[in-house]
N, CA, C and O atoms as a MOPAC input file, in Angstrom:
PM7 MOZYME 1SCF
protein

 N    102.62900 1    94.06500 1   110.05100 1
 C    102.95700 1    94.79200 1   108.85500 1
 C    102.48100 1    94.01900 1   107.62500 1
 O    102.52300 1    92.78900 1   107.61200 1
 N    101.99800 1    94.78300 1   106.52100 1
 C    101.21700 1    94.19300 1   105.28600 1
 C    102.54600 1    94.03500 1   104.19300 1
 O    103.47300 1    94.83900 1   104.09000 1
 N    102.39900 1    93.01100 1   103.56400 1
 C    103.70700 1    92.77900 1   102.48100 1
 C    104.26400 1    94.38600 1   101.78500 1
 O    105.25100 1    94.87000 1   101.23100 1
 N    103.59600 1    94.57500 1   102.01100 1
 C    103.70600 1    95.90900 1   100.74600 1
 C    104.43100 1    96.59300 1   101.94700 1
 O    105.61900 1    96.75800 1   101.67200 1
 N    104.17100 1    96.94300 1   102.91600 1
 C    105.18900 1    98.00200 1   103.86600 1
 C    106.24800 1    97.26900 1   104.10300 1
 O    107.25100 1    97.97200 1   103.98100 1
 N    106.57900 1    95.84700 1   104.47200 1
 C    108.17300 1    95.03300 1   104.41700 1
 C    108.43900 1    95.69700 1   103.04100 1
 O    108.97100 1    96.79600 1   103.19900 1
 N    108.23800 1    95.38000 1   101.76500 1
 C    108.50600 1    95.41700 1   100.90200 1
 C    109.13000 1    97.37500 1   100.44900 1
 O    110.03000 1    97.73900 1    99.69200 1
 N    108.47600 1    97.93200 1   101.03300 1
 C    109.00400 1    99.18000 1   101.03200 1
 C    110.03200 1    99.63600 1   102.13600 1
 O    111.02000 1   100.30200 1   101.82700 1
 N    109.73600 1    99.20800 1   103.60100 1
 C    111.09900 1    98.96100 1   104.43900 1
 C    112.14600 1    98.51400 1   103.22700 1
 O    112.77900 1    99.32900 1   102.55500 1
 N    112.19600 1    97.46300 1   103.11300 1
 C    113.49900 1    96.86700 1   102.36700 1
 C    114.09000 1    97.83400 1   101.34100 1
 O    115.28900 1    98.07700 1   101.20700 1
 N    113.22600 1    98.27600 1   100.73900 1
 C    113.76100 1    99.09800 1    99.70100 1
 C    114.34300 1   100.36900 1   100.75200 1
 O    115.56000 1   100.35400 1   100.93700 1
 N    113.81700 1   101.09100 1   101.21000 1
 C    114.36400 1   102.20100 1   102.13100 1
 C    115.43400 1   101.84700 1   102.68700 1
 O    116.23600 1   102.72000 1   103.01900 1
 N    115.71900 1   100.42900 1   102.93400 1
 C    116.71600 1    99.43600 1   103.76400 1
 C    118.21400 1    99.91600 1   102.80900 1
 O    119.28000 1   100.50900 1   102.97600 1
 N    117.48600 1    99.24700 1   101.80700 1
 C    118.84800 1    99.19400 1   100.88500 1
 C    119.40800 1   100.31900 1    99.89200 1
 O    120.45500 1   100.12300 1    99.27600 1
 N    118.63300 1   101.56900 1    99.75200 1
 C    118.83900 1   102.91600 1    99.64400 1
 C    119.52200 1   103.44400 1   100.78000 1
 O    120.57200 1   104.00000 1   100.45900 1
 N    119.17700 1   103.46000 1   102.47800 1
 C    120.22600 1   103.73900 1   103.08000 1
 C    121.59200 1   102.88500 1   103.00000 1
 O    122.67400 1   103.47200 1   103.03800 1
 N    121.51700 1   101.55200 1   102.89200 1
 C    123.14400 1   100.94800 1   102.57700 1
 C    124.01100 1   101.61200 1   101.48900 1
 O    125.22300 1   101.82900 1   101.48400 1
 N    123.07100 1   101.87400 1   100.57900 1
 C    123.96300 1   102.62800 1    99.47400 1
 C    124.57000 1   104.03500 1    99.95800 1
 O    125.59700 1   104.55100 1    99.51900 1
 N    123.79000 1   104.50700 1   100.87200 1
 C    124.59700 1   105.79600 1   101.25900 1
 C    125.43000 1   105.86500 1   102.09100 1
 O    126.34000 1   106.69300 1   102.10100 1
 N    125.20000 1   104.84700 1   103.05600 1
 C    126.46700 1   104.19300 1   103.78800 1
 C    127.97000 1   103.59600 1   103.38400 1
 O    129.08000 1   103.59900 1   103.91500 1
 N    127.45000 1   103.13500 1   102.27500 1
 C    128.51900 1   102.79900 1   101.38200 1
 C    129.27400 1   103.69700 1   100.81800 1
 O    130.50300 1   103.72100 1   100.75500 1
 N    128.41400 1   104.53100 1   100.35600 1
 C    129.09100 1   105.86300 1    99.58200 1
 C    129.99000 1   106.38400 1   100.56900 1
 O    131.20800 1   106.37400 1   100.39600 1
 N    129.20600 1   107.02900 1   102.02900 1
 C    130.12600 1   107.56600 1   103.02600 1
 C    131.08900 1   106.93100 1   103.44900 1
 O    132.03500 1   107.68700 1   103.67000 1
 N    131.33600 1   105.70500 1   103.70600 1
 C    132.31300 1   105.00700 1   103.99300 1
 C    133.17500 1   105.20500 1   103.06500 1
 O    134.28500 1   105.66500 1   103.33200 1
 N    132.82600 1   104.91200 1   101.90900 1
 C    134.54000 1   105.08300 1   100.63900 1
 C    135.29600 1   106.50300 1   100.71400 1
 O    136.49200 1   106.75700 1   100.57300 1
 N    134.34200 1   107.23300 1   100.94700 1
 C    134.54900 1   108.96400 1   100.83700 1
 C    134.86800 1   108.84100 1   102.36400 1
 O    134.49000 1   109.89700 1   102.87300 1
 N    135.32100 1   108.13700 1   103.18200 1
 C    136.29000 1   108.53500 1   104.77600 1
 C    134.77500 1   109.61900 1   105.52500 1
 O    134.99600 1   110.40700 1   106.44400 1
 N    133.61500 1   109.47400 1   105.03700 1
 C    132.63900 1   110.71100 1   105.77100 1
 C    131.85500 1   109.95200 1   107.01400 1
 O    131.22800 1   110.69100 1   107.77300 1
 N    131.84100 1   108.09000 1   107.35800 1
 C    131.07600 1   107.75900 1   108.12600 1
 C    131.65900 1   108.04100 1   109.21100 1
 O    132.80800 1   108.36200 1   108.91000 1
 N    131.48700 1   108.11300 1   110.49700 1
 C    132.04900 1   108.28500 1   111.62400 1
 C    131.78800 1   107.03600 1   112.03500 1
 O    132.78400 1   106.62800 1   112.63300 1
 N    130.73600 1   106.03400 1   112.00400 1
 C    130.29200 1   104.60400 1   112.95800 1
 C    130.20100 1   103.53200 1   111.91600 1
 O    129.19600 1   102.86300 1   111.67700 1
 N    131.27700 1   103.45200 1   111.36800 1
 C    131.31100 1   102.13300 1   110.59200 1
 C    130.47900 1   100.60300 1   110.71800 1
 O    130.43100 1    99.89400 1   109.71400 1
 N    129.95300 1   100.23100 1   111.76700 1
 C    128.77100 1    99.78000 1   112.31300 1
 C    127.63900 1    99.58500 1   111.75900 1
 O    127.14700 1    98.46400 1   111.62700 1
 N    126.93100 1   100.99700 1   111.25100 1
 C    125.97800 1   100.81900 1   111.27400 1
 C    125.70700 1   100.26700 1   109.88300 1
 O    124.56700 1    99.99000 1   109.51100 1
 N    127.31900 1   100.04200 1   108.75600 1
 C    126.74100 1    99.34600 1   107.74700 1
 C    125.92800 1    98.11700 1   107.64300 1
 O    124.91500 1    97.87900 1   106.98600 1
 N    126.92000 1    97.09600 1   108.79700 1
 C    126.33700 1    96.43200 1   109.35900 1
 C    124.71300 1    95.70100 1   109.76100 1
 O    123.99400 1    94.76600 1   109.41100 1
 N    124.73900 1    96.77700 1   110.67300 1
 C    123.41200 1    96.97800 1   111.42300 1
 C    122.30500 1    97.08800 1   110.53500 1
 O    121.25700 1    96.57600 1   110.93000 1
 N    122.30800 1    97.90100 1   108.90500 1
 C    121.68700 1    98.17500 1   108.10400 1
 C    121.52500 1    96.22700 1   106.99900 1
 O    120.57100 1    95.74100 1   106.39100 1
 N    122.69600 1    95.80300 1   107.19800 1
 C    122.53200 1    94.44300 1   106.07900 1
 C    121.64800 1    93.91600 1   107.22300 1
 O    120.56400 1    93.53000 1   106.78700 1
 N    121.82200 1    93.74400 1   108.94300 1
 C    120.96100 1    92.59800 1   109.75000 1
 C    119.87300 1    93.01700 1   109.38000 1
 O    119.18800 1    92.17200 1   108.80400 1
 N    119.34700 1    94.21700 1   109.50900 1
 C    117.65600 1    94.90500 1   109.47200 1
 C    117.24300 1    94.64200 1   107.61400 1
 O    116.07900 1    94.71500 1   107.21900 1
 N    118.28500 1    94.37800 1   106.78100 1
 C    117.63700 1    93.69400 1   105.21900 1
 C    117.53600 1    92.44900 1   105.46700 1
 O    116.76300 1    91.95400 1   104.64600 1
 N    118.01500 1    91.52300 1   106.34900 1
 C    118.06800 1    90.10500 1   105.97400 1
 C    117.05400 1    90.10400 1   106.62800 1
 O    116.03900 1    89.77200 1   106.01600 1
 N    116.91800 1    90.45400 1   108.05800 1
 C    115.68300 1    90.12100 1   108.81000 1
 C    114.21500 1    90.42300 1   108.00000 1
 O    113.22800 1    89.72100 1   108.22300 1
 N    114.19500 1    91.40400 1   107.15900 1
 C    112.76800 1    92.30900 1   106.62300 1
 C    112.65600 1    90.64100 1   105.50000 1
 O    111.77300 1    89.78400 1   105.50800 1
 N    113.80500 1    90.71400 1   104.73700 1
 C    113.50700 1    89.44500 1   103.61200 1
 C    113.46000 1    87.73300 1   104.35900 1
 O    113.20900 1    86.69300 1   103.74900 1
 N    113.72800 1    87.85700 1   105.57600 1
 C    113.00800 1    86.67900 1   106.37600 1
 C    112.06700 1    86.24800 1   106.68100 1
 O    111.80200 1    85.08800 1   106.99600 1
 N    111.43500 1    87.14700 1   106.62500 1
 C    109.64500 1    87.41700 1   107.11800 1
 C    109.03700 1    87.57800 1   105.83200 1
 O    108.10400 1    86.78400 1   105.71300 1
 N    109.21400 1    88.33600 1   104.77400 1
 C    109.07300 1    87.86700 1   103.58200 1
 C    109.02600 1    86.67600 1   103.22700 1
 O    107.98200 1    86.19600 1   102.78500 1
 N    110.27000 1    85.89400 1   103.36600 1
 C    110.03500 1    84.10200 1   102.82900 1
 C    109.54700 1    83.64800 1   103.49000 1
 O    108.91600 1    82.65300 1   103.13200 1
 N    109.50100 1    84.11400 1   105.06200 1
 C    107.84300 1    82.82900 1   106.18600 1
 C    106.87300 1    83.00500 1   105.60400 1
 O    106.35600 1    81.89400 1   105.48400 1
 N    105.99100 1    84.07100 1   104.93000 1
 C    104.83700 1    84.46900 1   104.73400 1
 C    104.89400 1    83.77000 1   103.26500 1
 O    103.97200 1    83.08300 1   102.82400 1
 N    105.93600 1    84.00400 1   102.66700 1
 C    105.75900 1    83.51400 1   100.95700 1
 C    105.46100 1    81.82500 1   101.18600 1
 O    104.68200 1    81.20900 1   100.45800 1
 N    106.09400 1    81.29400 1   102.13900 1
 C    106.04900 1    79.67500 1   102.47500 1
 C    105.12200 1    79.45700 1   103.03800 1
 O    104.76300 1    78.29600 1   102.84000 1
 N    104.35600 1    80.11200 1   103.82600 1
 C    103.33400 1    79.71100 1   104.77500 1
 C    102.01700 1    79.82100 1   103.78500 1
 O    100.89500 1    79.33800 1   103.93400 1
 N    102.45700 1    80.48000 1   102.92000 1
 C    100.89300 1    80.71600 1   101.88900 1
 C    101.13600 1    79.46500 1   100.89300 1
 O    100.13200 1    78.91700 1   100.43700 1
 N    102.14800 1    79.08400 1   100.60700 1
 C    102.10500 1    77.82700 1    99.91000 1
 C    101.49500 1    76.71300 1   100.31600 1
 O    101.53500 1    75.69900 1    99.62000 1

């Protein structure tokens, strides 16, 4: 994957957390989980981000 598609994952990443979030306060999520599941798949996308930002240094 080219920086620019992590970089747009992440953003898509953290637009779905926000709606997760939303549903959760409003009692509408059914799998409380997958808020979760949504922060591992941001940290991991901005991990690979900082190998590549370090490795070019």
């Amino acid at each position: 994957m080219s920086d620019e598609e992590l970089a747009k994952q992440v953003e898509e990443a953290h637009r779905e957390l926000f709606n997760l979030r939303f549903r959760l306060a409003t009692k509408q999520l059914a799998n409380h989980r997958e808020v979760r599941t949504v922060k591992k798949r941001i940290a991991r996308l901005k991990t690979i981000m900082r190998e590549r930002e370090l490795s070019q240094a």
